[in-house]
N, C-alpha and C positions, 0 to 999 in steps of 0.2 A: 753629694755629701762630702767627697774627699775635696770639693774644692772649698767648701764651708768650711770644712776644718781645717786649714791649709791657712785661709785666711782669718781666721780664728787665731790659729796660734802666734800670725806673726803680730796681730793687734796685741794683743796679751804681751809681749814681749815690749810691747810699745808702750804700755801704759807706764805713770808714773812711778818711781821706785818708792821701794819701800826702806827709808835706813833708819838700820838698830842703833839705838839709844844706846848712850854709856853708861854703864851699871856702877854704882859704888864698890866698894868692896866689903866682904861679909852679906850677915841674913837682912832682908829687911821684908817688913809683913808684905803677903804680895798686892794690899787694898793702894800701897805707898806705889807701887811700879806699873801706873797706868801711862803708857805711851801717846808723847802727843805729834801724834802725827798726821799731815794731810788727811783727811776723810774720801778725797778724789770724788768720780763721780757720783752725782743726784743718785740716789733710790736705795744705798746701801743700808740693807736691817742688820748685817750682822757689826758689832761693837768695832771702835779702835785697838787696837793690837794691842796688847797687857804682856809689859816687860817683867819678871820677877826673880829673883836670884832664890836658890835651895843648894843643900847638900846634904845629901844621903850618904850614911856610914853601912855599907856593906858588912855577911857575915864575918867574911875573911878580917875586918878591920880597915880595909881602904874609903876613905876619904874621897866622894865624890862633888866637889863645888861647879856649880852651871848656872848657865841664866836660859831660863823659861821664855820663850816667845808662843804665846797663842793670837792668832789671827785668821789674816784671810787676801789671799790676793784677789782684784776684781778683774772683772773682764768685760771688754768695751766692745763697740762694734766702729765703723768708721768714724761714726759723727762723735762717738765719746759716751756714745749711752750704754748706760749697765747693762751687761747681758747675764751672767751671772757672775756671783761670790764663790771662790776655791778656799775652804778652810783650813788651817793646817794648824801646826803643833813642834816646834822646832827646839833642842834640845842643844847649846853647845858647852863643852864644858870649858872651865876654867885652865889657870896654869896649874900645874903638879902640886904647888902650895897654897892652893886655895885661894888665890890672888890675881888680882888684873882679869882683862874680860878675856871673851872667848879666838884664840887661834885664828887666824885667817887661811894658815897653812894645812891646820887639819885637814885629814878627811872628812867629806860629808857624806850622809848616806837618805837617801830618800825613800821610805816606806809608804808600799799601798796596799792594802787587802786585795779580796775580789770581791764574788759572789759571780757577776756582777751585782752591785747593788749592797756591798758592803764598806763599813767604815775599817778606819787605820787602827782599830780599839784592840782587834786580835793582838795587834804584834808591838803595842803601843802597849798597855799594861796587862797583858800575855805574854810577852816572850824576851822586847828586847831593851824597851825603855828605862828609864832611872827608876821607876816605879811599876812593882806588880801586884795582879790581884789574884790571892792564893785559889784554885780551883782543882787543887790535884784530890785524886780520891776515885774510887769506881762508880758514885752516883752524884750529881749536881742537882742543888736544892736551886730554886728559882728567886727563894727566899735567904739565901743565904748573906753574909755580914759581908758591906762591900769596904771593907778598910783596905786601903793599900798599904803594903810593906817594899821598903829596898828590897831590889831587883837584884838576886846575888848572878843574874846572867846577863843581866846589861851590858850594850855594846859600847855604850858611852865612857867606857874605858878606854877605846880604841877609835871612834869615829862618835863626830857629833851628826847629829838624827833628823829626822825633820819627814814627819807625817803627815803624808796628804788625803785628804777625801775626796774621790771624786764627785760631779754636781749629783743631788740626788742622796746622800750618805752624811753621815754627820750633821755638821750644820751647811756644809754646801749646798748653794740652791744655785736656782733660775730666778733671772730678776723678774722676767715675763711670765712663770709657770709652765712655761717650754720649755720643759726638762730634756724630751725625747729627743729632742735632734742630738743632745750629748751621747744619748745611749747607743752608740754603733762600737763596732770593734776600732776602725777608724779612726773619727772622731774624737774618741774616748781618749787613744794613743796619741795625737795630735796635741789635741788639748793639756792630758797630763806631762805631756814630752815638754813642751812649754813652760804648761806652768816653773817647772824645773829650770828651767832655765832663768826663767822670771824672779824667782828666789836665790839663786847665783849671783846675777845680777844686781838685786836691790842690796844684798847682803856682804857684795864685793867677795866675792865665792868662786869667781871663775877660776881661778888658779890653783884651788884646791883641787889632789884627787877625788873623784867625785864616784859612789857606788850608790847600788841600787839592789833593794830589797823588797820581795813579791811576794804573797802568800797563795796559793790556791788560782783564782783567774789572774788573782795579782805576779803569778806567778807567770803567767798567761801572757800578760800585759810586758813584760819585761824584755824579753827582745825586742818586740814589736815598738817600745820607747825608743829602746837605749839607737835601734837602728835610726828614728825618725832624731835621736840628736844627734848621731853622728852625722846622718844622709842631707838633712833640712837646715838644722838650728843650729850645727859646728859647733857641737858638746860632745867629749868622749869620757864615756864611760869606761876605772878603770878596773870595775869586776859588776860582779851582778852576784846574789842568793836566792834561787826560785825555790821556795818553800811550799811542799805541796802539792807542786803545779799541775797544769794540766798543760802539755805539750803538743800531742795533737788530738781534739776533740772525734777522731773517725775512730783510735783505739777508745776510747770510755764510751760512745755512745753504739757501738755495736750492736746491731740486733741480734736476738736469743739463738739464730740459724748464723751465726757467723762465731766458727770457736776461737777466734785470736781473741775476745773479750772475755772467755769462759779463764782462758792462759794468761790474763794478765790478774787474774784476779785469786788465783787459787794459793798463790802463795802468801797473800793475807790472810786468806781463811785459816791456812798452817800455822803462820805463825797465832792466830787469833787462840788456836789449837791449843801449843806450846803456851802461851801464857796461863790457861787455863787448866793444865795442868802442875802449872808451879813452876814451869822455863823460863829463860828465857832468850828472844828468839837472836839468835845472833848469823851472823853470812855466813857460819859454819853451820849453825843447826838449822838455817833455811837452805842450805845447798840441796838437799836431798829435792825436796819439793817443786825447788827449778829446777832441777834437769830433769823431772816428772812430767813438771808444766809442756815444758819444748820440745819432749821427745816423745814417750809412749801414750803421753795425754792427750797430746796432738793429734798425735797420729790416729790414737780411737775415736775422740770428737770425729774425726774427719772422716772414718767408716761409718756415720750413721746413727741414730738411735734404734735405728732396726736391727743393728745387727749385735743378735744375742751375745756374742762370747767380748765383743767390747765391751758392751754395758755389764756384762757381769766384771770384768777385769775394772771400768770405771767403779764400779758400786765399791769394789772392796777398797783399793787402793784411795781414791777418792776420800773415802769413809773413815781410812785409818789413817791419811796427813791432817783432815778437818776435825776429824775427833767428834763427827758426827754417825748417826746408826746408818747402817750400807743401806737400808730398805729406804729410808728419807731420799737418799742421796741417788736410789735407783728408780724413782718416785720420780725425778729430776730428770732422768735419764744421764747423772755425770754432770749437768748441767747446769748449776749452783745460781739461783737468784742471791743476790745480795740480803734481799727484804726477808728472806725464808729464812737464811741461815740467823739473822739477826732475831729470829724467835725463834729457831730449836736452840740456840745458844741455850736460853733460860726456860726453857718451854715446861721443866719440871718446876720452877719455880716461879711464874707467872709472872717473869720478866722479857724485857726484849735489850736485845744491844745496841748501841750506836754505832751507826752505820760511818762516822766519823773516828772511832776510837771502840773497837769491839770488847775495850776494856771497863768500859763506863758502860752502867746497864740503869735501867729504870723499870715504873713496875708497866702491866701492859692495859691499856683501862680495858679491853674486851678479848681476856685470855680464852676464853673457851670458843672462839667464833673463828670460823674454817680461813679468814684477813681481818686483821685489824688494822684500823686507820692512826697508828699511835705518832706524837710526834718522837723526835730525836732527842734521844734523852740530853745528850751533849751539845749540838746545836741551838738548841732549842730550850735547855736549860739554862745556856748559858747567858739567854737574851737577857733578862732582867736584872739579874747582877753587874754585864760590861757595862748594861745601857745607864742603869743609877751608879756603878763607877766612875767614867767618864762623866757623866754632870757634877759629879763631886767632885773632880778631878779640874775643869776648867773652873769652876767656881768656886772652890774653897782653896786650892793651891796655886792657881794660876792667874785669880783673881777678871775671870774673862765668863761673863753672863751673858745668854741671850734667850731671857723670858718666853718670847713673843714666838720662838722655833723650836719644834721639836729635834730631839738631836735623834737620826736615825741611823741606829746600829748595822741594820739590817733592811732594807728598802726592797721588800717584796715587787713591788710596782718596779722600779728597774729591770730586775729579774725577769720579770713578766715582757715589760716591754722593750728588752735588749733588741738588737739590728744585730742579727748573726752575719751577714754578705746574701750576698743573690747568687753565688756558685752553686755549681753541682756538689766540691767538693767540702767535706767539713773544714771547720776555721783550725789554722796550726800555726802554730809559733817555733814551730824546727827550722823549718826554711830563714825563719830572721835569725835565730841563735848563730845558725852555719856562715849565715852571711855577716855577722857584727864580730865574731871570731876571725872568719876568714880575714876580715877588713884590718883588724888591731891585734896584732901578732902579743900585744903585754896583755890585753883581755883575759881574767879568772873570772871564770863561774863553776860554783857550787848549787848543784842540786841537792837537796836533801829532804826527805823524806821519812815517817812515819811507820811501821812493820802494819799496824792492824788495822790499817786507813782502808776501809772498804769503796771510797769516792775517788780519793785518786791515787792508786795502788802502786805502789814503789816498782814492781816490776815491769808495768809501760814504762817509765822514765830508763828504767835499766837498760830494758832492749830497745826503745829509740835512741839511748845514748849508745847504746852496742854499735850501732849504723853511721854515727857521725865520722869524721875524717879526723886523723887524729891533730892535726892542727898542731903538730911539735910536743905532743904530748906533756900531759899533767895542769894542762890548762882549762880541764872541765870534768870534774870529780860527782860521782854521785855518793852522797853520805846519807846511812839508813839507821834509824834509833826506835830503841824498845818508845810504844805509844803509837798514837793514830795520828788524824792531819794534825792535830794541834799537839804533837810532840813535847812540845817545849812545856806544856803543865807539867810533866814529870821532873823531878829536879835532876836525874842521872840522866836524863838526854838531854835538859839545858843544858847542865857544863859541858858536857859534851862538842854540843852544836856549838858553844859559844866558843869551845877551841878549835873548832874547826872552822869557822869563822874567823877568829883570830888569823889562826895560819893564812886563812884564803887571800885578807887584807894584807899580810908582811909580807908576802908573795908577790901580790901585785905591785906594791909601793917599792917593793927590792927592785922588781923589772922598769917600775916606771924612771927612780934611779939611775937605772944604768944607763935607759934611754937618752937621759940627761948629761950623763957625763959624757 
């Protein structure tokens, strides 16, 4: 497999370029800005690349003028035959006056989901693009209005964008229906390490700082790139955003007899607590909590469920950070399932919470039965709103149709059939962070994170960042915001993030500077 993808990436890099069209200046409808470009290889379904210029007036009053590229890079194998279409979504803005095309000098930034088995939609019109779809609120309708409004947290202030899917998500496919070979840890990293490059290259992009932005595996996914372009493909990345992430898969997948997974998880519960009361949760009112988690919580997880006078010390203390009844919680033995707590949250009201944001709640369809099978209110509510967003999105502003393909938000089948490794050990992404740091002395990365994310719980990230080497210190920040994995619905943890982002970028591009003079 790793040599399939090895040789995979460098075809990909070998294919024909793709170059951006010259835009006029000002609006023009986006039916007028269809790109005429190569088609390249026999078998492509998915359309030619659709050029179109917009500008979005933010709340503050700022003026944002860009040109829209939606497309798709191919991918060939020796002989030049299609192996699959890479879709993407690219976003560069103009000059400060609304005039002439997009920077070559900018920075650029490439964003990917996870799942595995998800589209760029989350953080595409979710969190960071010129365009977002409002979803803030404690309950998400499936039915709800998918109009997009400016994006008052958009990074396109600062770095232009550019959204990829991997095969399998959006409108990415396989040209053969051979999806699975893409689906490895591997491969996946290979492939998308490339495509990136690929895009650089057609785009005259090499010279640009160049960042990288993850959500969740996407988050996952991000050392594991950024290493295979510095290591492979002689691309340096000059910061990275892992939003969400998951770092190393043996903390989250812990079995119920192993209490480090009980300790990364309780101080979401707390803060889940804290909101629910009217708080909210800040590194000052969650301190109490971790130094709970790491010290005396520890230490009783680790004498046993047999032994009386811990489970009674768990039951209370336990009881009174989760803001749950001591008897539930002594039921557990101290020992808090995720799925439990997400219905005693609402259990007097016939709700359940989302195990993604324990702020968003729905109702339960089988309240009275000892488990119910309910979906996620927030995942799961969310699918049909991004999914007819996004086709609104490529089709009516971006002017880029593809009938004939479903566009998949969320690709259960990837998920399913992901390629974890053949080790003993679970898959991690620490070892490449340590190693692309260690490597590139100007390298920022920002972690950041979500307080009531019961999936991927801000306290792993905390205490495997506790462990890293400090590498000159201030070069790898964890930042934590009221909200769950997908944060950034909340507007006081967008601006937030989007400042601390800011900073992250003026930081690196200060260092990469000096490198230069």
């Amino acid at each position: 497999m790793r040599r399939f993808a090895i040789g995979l990436a460098a075809l990909l890099l070998a294919g024909a370029p793709l170059h951006a069209q010259p835009s006029p200046h000002g609006e023009r409808p986006p039916e007028t800005r269809r790109a005429a470009e190569p088609r390249g290889p026999e078998g492509r379904k998915l359309p030619a690349d659709s050029v179109t210029e917009h500008s979005v007036t933010l709340p503050d009053g700022r003026l944002l003028a860009f040109t829209a590229r939606a497309g798709s890079l191919p991918l060939v194998d020796e002989a030049g035959k299609l192996q699959a279409e890479i879709a993407f979504i690219a976003y560069m803005r103009k000059g400060a006056d609304g005039t002439g095309g997009p920077d070559a000098s900018r920075p650029v930034t490439f964003a990917l989901n996870g799942g595995p088995g998800a589209a760029s939609a989350y953080l595409n019109i979710g969190a960071i693009g010129p365009w977002r779809l409002p979803v803030e609120g404690t309950s998400i309708s499936p039915s709800a209005p998918i109009g997009l409004v400016p994006n008052d947290g958009t990074w396109l202030d600062f770095t232009d964008l550019v959204f990829l899917d991997p095969v399998g998500t959006g409108y990415s496919r396989a040209a053969d229906g051979d999806a699975k070979r893409y689906w490895s840890i591997d491969a996946d990293a290979s492939v998308l390490s490339s495509a990136i490059a690929r895009w650089l290259r057609a785009n005259d992009r090499m010279a640009a700082p160049k960042f990288y932005v993850g959500e969740s595996y996407g988050g996952f996914r991000g050392p594991l790139i950024a290493a295979k372009l510095q290591e492979e493909i002689g691309v340096g990345l000059s910061g990275m955003v892992l939003l969400s992430p998951v770092l190393d898969f043996a903390w989250l997948q812990a079995p119920r007899t192993t209490p480090w997974g009980h300790v990364i998880k309780l101080p979401s519960f707390a803060a889940a607590a804290i909101e629910r009361s009217g708080g909210m949760p800040t590194r000052q009112t969650m301190a109490e909590a971790e130094a709970y988690a790491t010290g005396p919580y520890l230490a009783d997880l680790l004498k046993g469920p047999s032994d009386e006078a811990a489970l009674a010390r768990l039951s209370d203390k336990v009881g009174a950070l989760a803001g749950l009844d001591p008897g539930f919680v002594r039921r557990q033995a101290g020992r808090l399932s995720g799925q439990s707590v997400q219905r005693e949250i609402g259990r007097e009201t016939g709700r359940v919470a989302s195990a993604y944001d324990t702020g968003v709640t729905g109702w339960d369809p089988d309240p009275n039965a000892a488990a119910s099978g309910f979906d996620d209110p927030l995942l799961t509510g969310l699918q049909a709103p991004l999914t007819s967003a996004m086709i609104a999105l490529y089709s009516e502003k971006l002017n880029y149709r593809v009938p004939d393909l479903r566009y998949e938000l969320l690709n259960n089948q990837v998920n399913r059939g992901w390629t974890w490794g053949s080790g003993r050990s679970a898959p991690e992404a620490l070892g490449a962070l340590r190693g692309v740091l260690a490597l590139d002395g100007n390298m920022r990365v920002l972690v950041a994170h979500g307080y009531t994310d019961l999936v991927t719980p801000y306290f792993a990230s905390k205490l495997l960042i506790d462990q890293m080497p400090a590498f000159g210190g201030g070069r790898l920040d964890l930042a934590v915001y009221p909200g769950g994995h997908m944060f950034y619905s909340r507007p006081d943890s967008r601006a937030a993030f989007h400042r601390d982002a800011a900073a992250l970028y003026a930081a690196a591009l200060a260092a990469r500077g000096a490198a230069q003079r």
